[in-house]
C-alpha positions as CSV (number, residue, x, y, z in Angstrom):
1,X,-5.0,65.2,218.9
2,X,-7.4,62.8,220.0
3,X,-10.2,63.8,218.7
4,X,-8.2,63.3,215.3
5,X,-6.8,59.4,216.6
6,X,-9.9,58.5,217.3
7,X,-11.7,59.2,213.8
8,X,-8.5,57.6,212.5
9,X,-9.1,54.4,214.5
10,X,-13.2,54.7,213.3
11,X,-11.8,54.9,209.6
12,X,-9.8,52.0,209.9
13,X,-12.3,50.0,211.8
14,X,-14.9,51.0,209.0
15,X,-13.0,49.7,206.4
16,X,-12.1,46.6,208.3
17,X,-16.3,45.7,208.7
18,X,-17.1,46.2,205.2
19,X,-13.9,43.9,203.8
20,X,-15.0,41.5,206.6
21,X,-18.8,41.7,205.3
22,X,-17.9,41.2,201.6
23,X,-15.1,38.7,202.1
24,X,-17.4,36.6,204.6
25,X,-20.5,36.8,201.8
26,X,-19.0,36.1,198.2
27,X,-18.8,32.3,198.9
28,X,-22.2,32.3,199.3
29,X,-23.0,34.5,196.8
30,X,-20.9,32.7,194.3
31,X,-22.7,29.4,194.7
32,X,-25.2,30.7,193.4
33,X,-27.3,29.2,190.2
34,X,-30.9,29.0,189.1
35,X,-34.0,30.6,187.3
36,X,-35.2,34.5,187.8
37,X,-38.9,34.7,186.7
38,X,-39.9,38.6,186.6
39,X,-43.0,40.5,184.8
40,X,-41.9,43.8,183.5
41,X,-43.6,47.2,184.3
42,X,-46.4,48.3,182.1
43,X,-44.3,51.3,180.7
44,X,-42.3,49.9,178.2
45,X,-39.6,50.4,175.3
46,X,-39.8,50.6,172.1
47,X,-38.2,47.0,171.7
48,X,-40.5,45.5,174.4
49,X,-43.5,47.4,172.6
50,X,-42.2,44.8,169.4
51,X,-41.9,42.3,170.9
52,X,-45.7,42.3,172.4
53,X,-46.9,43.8,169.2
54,X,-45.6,41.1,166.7
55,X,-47.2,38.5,169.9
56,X,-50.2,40.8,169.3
57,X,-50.2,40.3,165.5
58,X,-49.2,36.7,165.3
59,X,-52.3,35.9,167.2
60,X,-54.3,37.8,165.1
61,X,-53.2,36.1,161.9
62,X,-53.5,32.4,163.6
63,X,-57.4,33.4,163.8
64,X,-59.3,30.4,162.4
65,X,-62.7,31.6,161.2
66,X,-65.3,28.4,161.4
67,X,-69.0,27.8,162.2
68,X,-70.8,26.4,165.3
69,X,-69.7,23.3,163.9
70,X,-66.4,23.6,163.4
71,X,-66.4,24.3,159.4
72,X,-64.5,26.8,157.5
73,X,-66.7,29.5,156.5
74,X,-65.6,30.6,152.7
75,X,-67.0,33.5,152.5
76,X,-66.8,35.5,155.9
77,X,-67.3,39.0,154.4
78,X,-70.9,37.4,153.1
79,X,-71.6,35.8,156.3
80,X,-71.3,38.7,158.4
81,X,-72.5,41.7,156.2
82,X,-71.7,45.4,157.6
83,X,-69.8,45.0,161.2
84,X,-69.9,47.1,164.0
85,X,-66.5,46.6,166.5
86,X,-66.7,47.4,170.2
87,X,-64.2,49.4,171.3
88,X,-65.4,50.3,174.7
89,X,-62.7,49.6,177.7
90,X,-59.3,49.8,175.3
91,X,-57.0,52.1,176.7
92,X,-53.9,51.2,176.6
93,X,-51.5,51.0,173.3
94,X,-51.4,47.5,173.7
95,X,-55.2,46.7,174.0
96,X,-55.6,49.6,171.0
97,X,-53.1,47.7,169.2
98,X,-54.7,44.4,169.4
99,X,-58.2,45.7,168.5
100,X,-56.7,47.6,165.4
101,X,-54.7,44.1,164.5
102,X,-58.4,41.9,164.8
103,X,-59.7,44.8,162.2
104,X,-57.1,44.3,159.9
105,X,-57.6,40.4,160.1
106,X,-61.1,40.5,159.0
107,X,-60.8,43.7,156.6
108,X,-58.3,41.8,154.4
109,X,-60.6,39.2,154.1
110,X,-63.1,41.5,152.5
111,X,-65.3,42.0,155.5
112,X,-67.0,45.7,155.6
113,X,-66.2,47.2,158.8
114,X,-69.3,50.7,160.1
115,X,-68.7,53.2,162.7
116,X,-72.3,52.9,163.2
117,X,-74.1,50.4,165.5
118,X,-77.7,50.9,164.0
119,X,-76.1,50.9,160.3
120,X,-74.2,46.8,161.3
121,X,-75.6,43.3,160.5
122,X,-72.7,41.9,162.7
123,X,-71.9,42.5,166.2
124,X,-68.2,41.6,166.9
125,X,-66.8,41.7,170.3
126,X,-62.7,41.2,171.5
127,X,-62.0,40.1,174.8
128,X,-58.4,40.5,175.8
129,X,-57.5,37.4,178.3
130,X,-53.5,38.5,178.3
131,X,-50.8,41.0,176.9
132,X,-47.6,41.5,178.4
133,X,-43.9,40.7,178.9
134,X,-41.8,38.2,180.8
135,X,-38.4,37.5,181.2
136,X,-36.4,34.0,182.5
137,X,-32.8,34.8,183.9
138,X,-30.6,31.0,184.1
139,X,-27.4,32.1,185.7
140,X,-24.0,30.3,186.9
141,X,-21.8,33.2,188.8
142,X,-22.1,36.1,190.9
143,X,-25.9,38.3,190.8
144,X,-25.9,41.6,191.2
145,X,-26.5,42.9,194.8
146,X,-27.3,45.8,197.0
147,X,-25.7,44.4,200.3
148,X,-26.2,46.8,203.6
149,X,-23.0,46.7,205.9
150,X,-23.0,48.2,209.0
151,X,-21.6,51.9,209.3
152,X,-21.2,51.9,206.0
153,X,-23.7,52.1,204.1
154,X,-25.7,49.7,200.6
155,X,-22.7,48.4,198.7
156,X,-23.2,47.5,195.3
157,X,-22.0,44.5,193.7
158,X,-21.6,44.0,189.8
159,X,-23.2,40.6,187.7
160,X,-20.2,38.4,187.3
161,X,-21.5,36.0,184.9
162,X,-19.4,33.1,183.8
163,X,-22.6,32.0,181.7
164,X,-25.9,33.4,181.5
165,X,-29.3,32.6,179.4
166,X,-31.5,35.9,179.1
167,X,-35.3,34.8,177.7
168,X,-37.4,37.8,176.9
169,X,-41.4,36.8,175.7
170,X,-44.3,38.8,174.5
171,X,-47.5,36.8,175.1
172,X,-50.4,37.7,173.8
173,X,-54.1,35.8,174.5
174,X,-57.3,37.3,172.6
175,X,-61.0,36.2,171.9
176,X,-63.3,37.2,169.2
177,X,-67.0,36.5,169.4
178,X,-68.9,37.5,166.6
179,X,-73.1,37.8,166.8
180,X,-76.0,39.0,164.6
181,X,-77.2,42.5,165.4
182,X,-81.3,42.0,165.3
183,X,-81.5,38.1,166.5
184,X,-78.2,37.7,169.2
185,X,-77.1,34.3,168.0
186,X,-73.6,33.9,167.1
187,X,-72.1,33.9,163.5
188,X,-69.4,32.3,164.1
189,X,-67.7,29.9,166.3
190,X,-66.0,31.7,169.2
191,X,-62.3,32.1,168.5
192,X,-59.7,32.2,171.6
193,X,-56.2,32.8,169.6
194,X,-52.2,32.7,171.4
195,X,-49.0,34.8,169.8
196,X,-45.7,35.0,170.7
197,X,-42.3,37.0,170.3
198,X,-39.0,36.1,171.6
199,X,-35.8,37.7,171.9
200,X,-32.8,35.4,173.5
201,X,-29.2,36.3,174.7
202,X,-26.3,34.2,176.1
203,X,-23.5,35.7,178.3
204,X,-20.2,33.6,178.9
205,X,-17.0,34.4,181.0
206,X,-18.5,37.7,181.7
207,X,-17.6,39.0,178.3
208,X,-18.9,36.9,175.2
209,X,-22.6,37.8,174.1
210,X,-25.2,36.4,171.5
211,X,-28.6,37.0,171.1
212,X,-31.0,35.6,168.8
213,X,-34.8,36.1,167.6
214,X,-37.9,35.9,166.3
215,X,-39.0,39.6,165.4
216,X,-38.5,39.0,161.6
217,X,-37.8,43.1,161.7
218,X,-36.0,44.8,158.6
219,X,-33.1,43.9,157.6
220,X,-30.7,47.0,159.7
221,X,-32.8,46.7,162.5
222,X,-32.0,42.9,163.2
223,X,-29.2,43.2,165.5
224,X,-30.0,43.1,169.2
225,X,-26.9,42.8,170.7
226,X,-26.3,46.2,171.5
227,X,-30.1,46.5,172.2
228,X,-30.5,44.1,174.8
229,X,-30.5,46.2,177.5
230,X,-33.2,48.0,176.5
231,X,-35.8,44.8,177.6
232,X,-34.0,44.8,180.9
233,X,-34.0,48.3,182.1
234,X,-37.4,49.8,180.8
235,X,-38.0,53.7,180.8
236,X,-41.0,55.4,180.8
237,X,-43.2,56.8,178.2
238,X,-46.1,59.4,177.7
239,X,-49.0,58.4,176.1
């Protein structure tokens, strides 16, 4: 019998800690208001892989093509002749991506594009100076938490969010340098070209969502609302 009254009175005592704990925290916790900046893993959805994507291919189509002077060259696909792309040192589907999306820049404007080095007039080299996804969290409530109480255990609080702003950015940063293949002097100017992507959401009384953004997908594929979540808890992919 007391063996049993005493793992009655630990119960109770138990209990009485982690009310204590929680009750002694959420004033603090509920004071709570700022700015959450985070960069997201590098294995990523297939909504995060559009937004850096479109970042990827917005900076691709901003490309300005001039001379050393700064001029407008008219006719590119005569300037440069055959060209030969590196591709060494792109491994990833992002860095792949961008490479492909810099081809597809200069083969609509008419430019010939060789597999071989010997057979190019044109040397064209792509630096890629940054590709990835952020995310900025503005919140007026209660965050989620993992608190530890004592003889308990982790106890997990949910988001109470009587108004959040969610801001989810692809950023993309590339550089094209373009040479001749016999002499080494450049063709063009140098080009150093930014893109972006953004997907937004709102949260209010814990309940009330809207998201907006700037994919410019298909028609039946331009509601994120129910998609959101996807930017925020990304799962792993094989490659």
């Amino acid at each position: 019998m007391s063996q049993m009254h005493i793992h009655h009175r630990l119960n109770v005592n138990t209990i009485n800690i982690k009310q204590l704990f929680i009750i002694i925290c959420y004033p603090f916790i509920l004071s709570g208001c700022g700015t959450i900046w985070g960069i997201k893993p590098p294995q990523l959805t297939a909504l995060q892989q559009i937004l850096v994507s479109t970042a990827i291919d917005r900076a691709a189509a901003s490309m300005a093509i001039t001379d050393s002077n700064g001029f407008k060259i008219e006719d590119i696909a005569q300037r440069l002749g055959k060209t030969f792309v590196e591709d060494k040192n792109f491994y990833t589907f992002e860095a792949k991506y961008a490479l492909h999306a810099i081809k597809r820049r200069f083969l609509d404007l008419g430019v010939a594009m060789v597999d071989n080095r010997e057979q190019a007039d044109s040397i064209m080299e792509v630096s890629i100076g940054a590709l990835g996804l952020d995310a900025a969290h503005a919140l007026l409530g209660l965050p989620a938490l993992n608190l530890p109480v004592p003889l308990v255990g982790n106890v997990e609080t949910p988001e109470m969010a009587l108004y959040k702003e969610s801001t989810f950015r692809g950023l993309a940063k590339i550089a094209v340098s373009i040479r001749d293949m016999r002499s080494g002097k450049a063709k063009t100017q140098s080009m150093v070209n930014y893109g972006t992507a953004k997907v937004r959401q709102w949260i209010i009384l814990l309940v009330f969502e809207y998201s907006v953004n700037d994919l410019m997908l298909p028609k039946e594929y331009s509601g994120l609302n129910h998609t959101i979540d996807a930017l925020i808890e990304p799962k792993n992919l094989n490659r």
